[in-house]
N, C-alpha and C positions, 0 to 999 in steps of 0.2 A: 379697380380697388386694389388697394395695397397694403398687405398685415406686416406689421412691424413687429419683432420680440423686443420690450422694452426691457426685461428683467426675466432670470435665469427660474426656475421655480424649485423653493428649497422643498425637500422630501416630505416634510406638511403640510406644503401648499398641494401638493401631487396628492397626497392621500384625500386631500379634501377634496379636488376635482372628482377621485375617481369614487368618492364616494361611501371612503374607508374611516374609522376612527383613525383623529391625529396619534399617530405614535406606535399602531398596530404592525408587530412585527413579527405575530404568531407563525408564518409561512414565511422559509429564508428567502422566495424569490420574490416576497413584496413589493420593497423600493422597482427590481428590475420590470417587473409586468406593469407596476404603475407609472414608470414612465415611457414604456412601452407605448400604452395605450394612450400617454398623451402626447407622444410623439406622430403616432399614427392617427389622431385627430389633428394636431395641426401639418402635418402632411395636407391632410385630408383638402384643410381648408386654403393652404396654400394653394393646393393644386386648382381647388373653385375658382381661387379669386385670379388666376394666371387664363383659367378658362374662359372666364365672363367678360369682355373689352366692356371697356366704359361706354356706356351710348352716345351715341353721336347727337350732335346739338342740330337741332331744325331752325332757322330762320325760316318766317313769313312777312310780308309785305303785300303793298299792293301799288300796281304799276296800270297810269300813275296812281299816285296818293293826291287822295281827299274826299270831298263829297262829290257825290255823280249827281247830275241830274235825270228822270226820267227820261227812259230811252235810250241814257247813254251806257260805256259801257266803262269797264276794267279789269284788271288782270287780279287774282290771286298768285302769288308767286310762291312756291316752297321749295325750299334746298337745303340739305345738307353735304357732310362728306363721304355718302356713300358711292359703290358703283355697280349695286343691284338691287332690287325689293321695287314695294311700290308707294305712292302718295296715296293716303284715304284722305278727302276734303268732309270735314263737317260744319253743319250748321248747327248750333243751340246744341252738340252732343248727339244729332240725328246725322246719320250718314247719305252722301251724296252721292258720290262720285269716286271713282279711282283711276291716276295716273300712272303709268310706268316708268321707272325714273329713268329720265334721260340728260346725257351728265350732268349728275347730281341735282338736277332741277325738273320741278313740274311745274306748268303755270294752268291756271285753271280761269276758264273767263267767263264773265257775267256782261254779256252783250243786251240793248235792247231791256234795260234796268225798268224795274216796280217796284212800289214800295216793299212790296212782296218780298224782295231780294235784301235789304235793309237785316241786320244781326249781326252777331258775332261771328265768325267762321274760325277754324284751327285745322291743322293737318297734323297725320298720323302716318310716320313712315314706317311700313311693313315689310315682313321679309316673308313670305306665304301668311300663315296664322297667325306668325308672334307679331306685339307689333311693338316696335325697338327703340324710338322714342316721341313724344308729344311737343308738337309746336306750342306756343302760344297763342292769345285770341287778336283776330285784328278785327275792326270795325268797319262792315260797308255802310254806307249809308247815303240814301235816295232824298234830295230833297231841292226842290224848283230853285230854280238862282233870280234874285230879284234886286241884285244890289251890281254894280258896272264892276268890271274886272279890271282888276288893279293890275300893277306894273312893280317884279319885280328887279331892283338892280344891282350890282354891287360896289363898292371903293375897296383898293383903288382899281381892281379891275378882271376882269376872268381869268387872267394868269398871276399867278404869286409867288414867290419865293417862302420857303418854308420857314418859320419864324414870322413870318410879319402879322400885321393887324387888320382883319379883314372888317367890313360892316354890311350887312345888306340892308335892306331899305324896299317896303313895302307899300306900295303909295297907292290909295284908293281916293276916287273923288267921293267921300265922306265922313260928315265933320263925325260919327261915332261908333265907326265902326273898328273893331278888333281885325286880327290877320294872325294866321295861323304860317309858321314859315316850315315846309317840309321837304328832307331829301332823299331822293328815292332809293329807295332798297333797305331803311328804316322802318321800324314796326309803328314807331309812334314818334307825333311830332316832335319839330326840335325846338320850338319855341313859340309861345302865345304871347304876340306883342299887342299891346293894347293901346284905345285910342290914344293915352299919355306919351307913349312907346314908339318910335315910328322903327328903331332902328335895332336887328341884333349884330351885337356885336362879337368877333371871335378872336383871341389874341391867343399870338405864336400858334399859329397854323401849323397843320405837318399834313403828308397824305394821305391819311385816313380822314381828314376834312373834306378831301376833293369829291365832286360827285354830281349831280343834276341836281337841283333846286328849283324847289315854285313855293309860291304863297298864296294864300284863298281868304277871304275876309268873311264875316260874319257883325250882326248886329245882333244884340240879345234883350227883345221887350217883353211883347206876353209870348212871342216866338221867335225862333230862330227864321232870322234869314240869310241867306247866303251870294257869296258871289260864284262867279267862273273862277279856276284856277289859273294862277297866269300864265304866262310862258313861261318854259324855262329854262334856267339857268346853267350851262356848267360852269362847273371852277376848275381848275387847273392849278395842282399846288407841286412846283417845282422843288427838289431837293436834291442841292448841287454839292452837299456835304461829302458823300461817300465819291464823286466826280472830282473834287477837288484833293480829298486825301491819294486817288487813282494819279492825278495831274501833278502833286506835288513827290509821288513816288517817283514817279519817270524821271521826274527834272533831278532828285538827288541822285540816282541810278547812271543818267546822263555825265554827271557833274563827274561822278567817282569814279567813270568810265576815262574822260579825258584825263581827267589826272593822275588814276593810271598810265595814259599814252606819253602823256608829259614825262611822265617819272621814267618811264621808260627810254624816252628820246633822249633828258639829259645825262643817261646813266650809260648809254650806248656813245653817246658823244666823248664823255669822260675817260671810255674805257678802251678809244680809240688811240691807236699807235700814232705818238709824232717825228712829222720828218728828221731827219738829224740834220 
């Protein structure tokens, strides 16, 4: 947190802080004690807001991401930029468990899944008692797979160059089923492509697109049903920008180098004695 002074405060505005009638000047050292004191409250607060670091932001996810089926298992993942304290894992606001943070990551796992295990979960990064900041809520959730496990792929291919136009493509043998497209180390998905939808599409990529990718389908009547998550995917999003501004330094550095030697050569040749 950072206090700004927007504007000076005239000797009424001071009297009104400290609480004085505007314009009371019965005591010669008024003005000086009233900004006294309100120099020494905004010290005060200055010095709070230099003390207090902004809290640290907590990601949560879940590795991998999507629905589990009974039995099966996956990760809670929590991290911030700290490099001490601990993770508290919660459920519905009840507390579970506590990690010790280990660089900057806790991962907490729910092996051998029941419905049981199904809710909201969030982490709390603690430093002893205090506790310093609140993840967000991610969603497990337990439910039988009864629809075949889709395939997904991408155009034009797992490696890319930065700028270009990616699509992935979620392909399940059914004529109505939805597909949820996720990549991991996201809270929540990145996109509900629906039976109309086959395909998401991402233009001018850069590398914070790159990352592991899967897709999971769903049908929705008087219930959900679901499939398996697919395999997945990584991308690979190349960026040769700051490679080639590197490449084209050298070569000017090069150039002005020989030209140099040149200027040099014919300026030695020039300045050379001739025979008589």
């Amino acid at each position: 947190m950072m206090l700004l002074v927007t504007h000076v405060l005239a000797f009424g505005e001071c009297q009104r802080l400290c609480g004085l009638p505007e314009g009371d000047m019965r005591h010669p050292e008024t003005p000086q004690r009233c900004y006294t004191a309100v120099s020494l409250a905004g010290a005060w607060l200055v010095a709070h807001s230099k003390a207090t670091p902004s809290a640290p932001t907590i990601s949560i996810f879940l590795k991998p991401p999507g629905v589990i089926p009974p039995g099966g298992s996956t990760t809670i993942c929590c991290s911030c930029q700290g490099d001490n304290g601990n993770f508290v894992l919660y459920k519905k606001g009840h507390q579970l468990r506590s990690l010790e943070l280990r660089g900057s990551r806790a991962e907490f796992s729910i092996s051998n899944a029941t419905h049981e295990d199904t809710g909201p979960y969030s982490c709390h990064y603690v430093d002893g008692d205090t506790v310093l900041a609140r993840s967000e809520t991610v969603d497990v959730m337990v439910e039988e797979f009864r629809l075949p496990k889709p395939v997904l792929s991408v155009l034009p291919g797992h490696e890319v160059v930065a700028g270009s136009y990616v699509t992935f493509r979620c392909t399940i043998a059914h004529s109505s089923a939805g597909c949820f497209l996720y990549l991991e180390g996201q809270v929540k998905t990145l996109s509900l492509l629906s039976k109309e939808q086959d395909d998401f599409n991402l233009s001018h990529v850069h590398k914070g697109n790159g990352g592991r990718y899967s897709c999971q389908c769903f049908t929705r009547g008087a219930s959900f049903e679901w499939s398996a998550v697919s395999k997945t995917l990584d991308l690979v999003v190349r960026d040769y920008t700051w490679s080639n501004v590197v490449r084209l330094a050298l070569a000017a550095g090069v150039l002005v180098l020989l030209g140099l030697i040149m200027a040099e050569a014919v300026h030695s040749h020039q300045c050379r004695p001739r025979p008589c």
